[in-house]
C-alpha positions in Angstrom: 54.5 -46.0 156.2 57.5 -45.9 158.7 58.6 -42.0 160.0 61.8 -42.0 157.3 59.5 -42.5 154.6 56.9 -39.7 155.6 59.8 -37.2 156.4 61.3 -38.1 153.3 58.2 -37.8 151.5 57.9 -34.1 153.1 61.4 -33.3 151.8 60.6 -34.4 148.5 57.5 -31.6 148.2 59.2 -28.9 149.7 62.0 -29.6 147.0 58.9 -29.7 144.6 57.8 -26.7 145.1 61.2 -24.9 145.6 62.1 -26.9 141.6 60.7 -23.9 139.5 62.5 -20.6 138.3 59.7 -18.6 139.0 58.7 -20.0 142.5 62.4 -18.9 143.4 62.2 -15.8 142.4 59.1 -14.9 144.3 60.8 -16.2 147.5 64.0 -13.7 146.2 61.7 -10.8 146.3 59.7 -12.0 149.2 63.1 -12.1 150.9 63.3 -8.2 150.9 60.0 -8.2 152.8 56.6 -8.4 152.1 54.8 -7.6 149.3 51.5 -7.8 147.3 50.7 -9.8 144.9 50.5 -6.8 142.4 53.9 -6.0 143.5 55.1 -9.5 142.9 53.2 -10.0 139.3 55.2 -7.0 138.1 58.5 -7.7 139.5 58.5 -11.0 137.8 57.0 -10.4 135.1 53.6 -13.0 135.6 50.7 -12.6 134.8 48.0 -12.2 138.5 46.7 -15.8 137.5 50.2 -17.5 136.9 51.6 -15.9 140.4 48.7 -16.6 142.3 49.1 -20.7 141.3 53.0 -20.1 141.9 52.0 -18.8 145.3 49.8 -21.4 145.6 52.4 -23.9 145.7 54.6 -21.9 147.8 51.6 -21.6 150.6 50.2 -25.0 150.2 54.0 -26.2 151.6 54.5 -24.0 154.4 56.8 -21.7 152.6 54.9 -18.4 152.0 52.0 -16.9 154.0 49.4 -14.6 152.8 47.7 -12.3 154.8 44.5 -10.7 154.0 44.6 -6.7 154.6 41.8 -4.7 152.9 41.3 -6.2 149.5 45.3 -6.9 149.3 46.8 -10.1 150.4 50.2 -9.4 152.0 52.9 -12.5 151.2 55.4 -13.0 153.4 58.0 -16.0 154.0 56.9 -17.8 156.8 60.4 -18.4 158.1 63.9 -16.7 157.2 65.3 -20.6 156.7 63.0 -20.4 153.2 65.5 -18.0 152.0 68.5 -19.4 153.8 67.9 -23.0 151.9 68.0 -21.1 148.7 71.1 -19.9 150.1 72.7 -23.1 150.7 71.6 -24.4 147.6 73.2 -21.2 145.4 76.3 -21.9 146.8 76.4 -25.5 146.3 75.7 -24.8 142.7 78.9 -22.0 142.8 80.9 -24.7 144.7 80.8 -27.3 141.7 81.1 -24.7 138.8 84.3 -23.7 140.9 85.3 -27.3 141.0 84.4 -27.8 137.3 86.8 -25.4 136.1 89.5 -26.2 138.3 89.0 -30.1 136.7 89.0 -28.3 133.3 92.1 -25.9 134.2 93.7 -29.0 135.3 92.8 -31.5 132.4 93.9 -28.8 129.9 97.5 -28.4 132.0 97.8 -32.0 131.8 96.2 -32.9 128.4 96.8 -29.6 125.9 94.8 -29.1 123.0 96.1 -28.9 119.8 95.6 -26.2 117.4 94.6 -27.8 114.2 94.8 -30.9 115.5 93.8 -33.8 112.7 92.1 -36.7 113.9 
């Protein structure tokens, strides 16, 4: 396996793990500082067992950390660039609804619809 094909292969699982509402949300939250994972579980609505294999996920790929204080584990992004990637991502996703209604605007400008329009 050459190094394009491992660093691909790492791109691919952090995309993995980053491809799931819920696992988005929990880096949301986790964005506005640490919190438990009783704090999570009732911000987003999981149940302790479903959050803790969502965190899972999010650990097992660098993108979360969890530290042990008491009988609490503390989650935490590891890096702000978790958060920042969302970022990106969100406003690629506004970027092409912005450019799908401007294609729609312009379509209808150029191609009008036809009330009651018979085929």
């Amino acid at each position: 396996m050459n190094n394009d094909t491992v660093r691909y292969a790492l791109f691919s699982e952090v995309f993995a793990a980053l491809a799931h509402p819920k696992r988005l949300e929990i880096i949301h939250y986790l964005g506005e500082g640490q919190k438990n994972a009783g704090e999570l579980a009732e911000l987003i609505s999981l149940s302790k067992a479903n959050l803790s294999q969502h965190l899972s996920v999010l650990k097992a790929r660098g993108l979360v950390h969890c530290e042990k204080c008491g009988t609490f584990c503390h989650y935490r992004l590891t890096s702000p660039k978790v958060l920042e990637t969302c970022e990106i991502v969100r406003d690629l996703i506004l970027d092409q609804m912005q450019t799908t209604t401007q294609l729609q605007e312009a379509l209808a400008t150029v191609v009008p619809l036809r009330k009651g329009h018979q085929g």
